[in-house]
C-alpha positions in Angstrom: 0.0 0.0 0.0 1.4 3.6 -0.6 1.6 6.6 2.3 -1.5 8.8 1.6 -1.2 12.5 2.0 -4.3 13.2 2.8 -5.6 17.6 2.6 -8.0 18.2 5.4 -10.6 21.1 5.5 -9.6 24.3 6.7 -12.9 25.4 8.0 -15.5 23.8 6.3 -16.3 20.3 6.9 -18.1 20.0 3.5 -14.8 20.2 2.1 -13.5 17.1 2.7 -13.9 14.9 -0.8 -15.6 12.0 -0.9 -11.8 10.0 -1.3 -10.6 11.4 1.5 -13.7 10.3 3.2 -13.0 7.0 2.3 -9.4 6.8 3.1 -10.1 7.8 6.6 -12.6 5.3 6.9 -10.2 2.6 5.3 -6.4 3.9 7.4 -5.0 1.2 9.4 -3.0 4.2 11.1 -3.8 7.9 10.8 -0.2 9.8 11.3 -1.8 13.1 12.6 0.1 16.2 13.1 -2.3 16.3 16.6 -4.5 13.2 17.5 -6.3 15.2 19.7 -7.7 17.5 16.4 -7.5 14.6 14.0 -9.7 12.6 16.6 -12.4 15.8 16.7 -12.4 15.3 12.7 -13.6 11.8 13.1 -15.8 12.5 15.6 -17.3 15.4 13.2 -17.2 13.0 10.6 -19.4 10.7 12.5 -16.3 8.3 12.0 -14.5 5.6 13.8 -11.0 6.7 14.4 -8.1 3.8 13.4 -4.8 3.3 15.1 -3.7 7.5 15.7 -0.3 8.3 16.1 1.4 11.5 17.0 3.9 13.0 13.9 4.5 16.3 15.5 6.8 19.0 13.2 9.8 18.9 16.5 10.7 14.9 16.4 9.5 14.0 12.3 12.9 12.5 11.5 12.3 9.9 14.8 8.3 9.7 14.4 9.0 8.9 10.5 10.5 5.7 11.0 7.8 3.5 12.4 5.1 5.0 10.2 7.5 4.2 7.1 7.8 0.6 8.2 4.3 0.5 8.5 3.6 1.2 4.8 6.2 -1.4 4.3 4.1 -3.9 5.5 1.7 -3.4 3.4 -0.6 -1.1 6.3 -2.6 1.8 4.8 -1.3 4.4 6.6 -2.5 8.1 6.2 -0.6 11.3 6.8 -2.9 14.2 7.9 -2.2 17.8 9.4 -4.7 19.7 11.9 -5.9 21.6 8.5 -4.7 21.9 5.2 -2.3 19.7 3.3 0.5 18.2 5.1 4.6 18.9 4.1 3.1 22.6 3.1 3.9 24.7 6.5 3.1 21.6 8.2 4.5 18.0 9.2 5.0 16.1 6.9 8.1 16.1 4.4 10.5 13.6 6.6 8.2 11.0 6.5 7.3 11.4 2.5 11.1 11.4 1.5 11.3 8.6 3.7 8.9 6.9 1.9 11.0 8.0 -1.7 14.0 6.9 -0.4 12.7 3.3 0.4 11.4 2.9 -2.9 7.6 3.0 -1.2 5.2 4.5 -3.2 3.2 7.8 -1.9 0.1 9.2 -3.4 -1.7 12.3 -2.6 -5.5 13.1 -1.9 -5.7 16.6 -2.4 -7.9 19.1 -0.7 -8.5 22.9 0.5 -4.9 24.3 0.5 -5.0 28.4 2.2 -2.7 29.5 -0.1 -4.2 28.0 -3.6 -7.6 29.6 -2.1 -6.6 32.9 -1.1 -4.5 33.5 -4.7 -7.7 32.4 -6.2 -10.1 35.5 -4.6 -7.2 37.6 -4.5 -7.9 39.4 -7.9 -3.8 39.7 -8.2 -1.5 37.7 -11.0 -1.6 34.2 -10.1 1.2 33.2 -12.0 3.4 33.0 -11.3 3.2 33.2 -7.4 5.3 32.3 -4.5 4.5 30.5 -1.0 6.6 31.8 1.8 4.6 30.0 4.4 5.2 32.5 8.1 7.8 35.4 8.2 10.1 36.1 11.1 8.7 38.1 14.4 10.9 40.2 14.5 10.4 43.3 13.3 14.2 43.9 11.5 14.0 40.2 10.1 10.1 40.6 8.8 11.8 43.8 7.1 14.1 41.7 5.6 12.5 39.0 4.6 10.0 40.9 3.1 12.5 43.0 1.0 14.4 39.5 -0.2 10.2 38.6 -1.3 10.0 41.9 -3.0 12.1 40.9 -5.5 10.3 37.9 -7.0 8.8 39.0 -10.4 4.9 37.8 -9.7 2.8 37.9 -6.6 4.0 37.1 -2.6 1.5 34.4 -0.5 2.5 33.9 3.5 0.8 33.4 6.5 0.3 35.4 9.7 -0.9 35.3 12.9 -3.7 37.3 13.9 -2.1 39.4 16.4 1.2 40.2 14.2 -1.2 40.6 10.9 -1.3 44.5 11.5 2.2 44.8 11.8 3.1 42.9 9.0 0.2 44.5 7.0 2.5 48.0 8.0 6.0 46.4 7.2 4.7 45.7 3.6 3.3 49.3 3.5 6.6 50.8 4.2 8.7 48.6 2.2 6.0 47.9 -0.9 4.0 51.0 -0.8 2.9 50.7 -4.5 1.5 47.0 -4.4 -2.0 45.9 -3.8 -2.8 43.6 -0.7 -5.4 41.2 -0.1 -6.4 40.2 3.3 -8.0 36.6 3.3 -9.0 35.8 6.9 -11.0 32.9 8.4 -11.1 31.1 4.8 -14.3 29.0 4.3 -15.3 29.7 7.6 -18.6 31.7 9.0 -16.5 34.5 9.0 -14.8 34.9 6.4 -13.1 38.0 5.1 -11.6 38.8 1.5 -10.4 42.4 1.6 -8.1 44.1 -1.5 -6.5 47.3 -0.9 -3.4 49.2 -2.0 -1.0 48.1 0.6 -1.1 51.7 2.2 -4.9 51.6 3.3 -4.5 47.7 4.3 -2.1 49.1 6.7 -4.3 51.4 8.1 -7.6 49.4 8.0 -5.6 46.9 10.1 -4.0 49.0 12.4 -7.3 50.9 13.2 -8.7 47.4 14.2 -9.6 46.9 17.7 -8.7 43.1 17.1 -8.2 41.0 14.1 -9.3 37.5 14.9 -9.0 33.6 12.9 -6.2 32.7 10.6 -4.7 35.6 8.2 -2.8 34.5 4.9 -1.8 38.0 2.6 -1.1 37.9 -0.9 1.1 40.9 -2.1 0.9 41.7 -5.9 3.4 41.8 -8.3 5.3 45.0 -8.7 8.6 46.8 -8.7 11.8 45.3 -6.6 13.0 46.9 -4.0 16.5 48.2 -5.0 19.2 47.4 -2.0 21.2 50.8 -1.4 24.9 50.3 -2.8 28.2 51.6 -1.1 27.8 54.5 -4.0 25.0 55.2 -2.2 26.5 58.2 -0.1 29.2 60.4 -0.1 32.0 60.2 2.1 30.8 63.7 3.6 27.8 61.9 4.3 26.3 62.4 7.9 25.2 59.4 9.9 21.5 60.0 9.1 22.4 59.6 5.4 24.5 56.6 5.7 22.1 54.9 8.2 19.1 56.2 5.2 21.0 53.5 2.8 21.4 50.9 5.2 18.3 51.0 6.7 17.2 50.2 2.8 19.9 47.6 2.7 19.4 45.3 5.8 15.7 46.0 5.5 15.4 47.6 9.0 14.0 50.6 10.2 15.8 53.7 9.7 15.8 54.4 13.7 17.0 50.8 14.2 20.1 51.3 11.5 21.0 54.8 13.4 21.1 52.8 16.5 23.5 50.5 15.4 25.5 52.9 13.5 26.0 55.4 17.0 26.5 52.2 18.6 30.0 51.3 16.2 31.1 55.3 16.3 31.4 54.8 20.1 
C-alpha cells in the first residue's frame, strides 16, 4: 500500500472529498500532526478513528521511522495535518522522502490548500506566485525577509498570525507601498473576510482594528523590486542620518534601528 497524504478542510467540513472520506474510513494508522484534532475530525465526521499516532513537526525525523515501516508492511497508513495539506507549512516532508528513499510509493489526496484559495479570490497575478509560508517576528527580520520577497517578479502568498497581521500588514506598507494587498481571513469559515487594498490603506484598515481574529494569509501583488542601497550610495561627507538612510534600505530595518547600530559602532 502507498503513504497517503491526505488535505483536510480548513474550516468547512463540506470540504473534505468523498476520497478522502474513504481513506479515513479505510487507514490502518492515521499519522496526525495532533491526534487530539485529528480525533475531533472523526468525531465530526461521525467516523471511527483507526490506530492514531502522533507526527509532530519537532521529532519527524524519529516519528518517520515507524510510520515508514508500517507502509512497508503493506498497512494503509494516512498522513494528515490539523488543517490543510501536510509537508506545506506543516508536518509532513520527513516522512514522505522517507517513503522516496525506500522505494515506497506515496500518493496524494488533495484538498483545501490556504494559499491555492486565497491567490484564487485575490484578484492579483496568479502566475506565477510564491509561498513563503510565516515570516520572522521580528520586526528587523520581517523587514528583511519581506525585501528578499519583494524581489520575485509575480505575486507574494505567507501566512500570519492574527495578532502580528497588522504589523506585517505596516511592514509591507513601508517597504511595498505601491502594491496591492489582499487580506483573506478565516477562509471557508462563518467569517470569512476577502479584503483588497493598496498596501497603504491595508495598513491602516488593520492598524485601526480593535482586534483581528481567525487565521490571516496576505497575498502581495506583483510590482517593482525593491532596490538594496549600494556603497555609492552616499558620499564620504555623508552624515550618519544619510549613511544609516542606505542601510536602513539595505538590511531592510527601520531607519531608527540602522542609526542605533551605527551610534553604537562610532562609540
Amino acid at each position: 500500500m502507498p503513504l497517503y497524504v491526505l488535505a483536510t478542510p480548513i474550516g468547512n467540513l463540506s470540504d473534505l472529498s468523498p476520497r478522502a472520506r474513504e481513506a479515513l474510513t479505510a487507514a490502518d494508522v492515521v499519522a496526525a500532526e495532533d491526534t487530539r484534532v485529528t480525533r475531533k475530525l472523526y468525531t465530526a465526521l461521525g467516523l471511527s478513528s483507526p490506530t492514531l499516532m502522533s507526527y509532530r513537526g519537532h521529532d519527524e525525523a524519529r516519528r518517520a521511522v515507524p510510520l515508514a515501516d508500517r507502509v512497508e508492511a503493506g498497512e494503509l497508513v494516512v498522513l494528515v495535518s490539523d488543517a490543510g495539506t501536510p509537508a506545506v507549512s506543516d508536518p509532513g516532508l520527513e516522512l514522505v522522502r522517507l517513503c522516496h528513499d525506500r522505494g515506497l510509493p506515496v500518493r496524494a489526496i488533495p484538498g483545501p490548500s490556504a494559499a491555492a484559495a486565497a491567490v484564487s479570490v485575490s484578484g492579483l497575478s496568479p502566475v506565477p506566485f510564491q509561498f513563503l509560508a510565516f515570516g520572522p517576528r521580528k520586526p528587523g527580520q520581517l523587514r528583511r525577509w519581506l525585501t528578499d520577497a519583494s524581489r520575485f517578479v509575480g505575486s507574494t502568498v505567507f501566512f500570519e498570525a492574527p495578532g502580528r497581521a497588522a504589523a506585517s500588514a505596516a511592514a509591507v506598507a513601508e517597504i511595498m507601498p505601491d502594491r496591492q494587498v489582499c487580506l483573506c481571513r478565516e477562509i471557508t469559515k462563518v467569517y470569512e473576510e476577502i479584503l483588497l487594498l493598496p498596501a497603504p490603506e491595508m495598513a491602516a484598515e488593520l492598524a485601526g482594528r480593535d482586534r483581528i481574529r481567525g487565521e490571516v494569509t496576505f497575498v502581495i501583488g506583483p510590482g517593482e523590486p525593491v532596490e538594496e542601497a549600494s556603497a555609492d550610495a552616499v558620499g564620504e561627507d555623508a552624515g550618519l542620518k544619510d549613511i544609516a538612510a542606505a542601510l536602513a534600505k539595505r538590511w531592510g530595518v527601520s531607519k531608527r534601528e540602522a542609526y542605533q547600530e551605527l551610534l553604537a559602532l562610532e562609540r
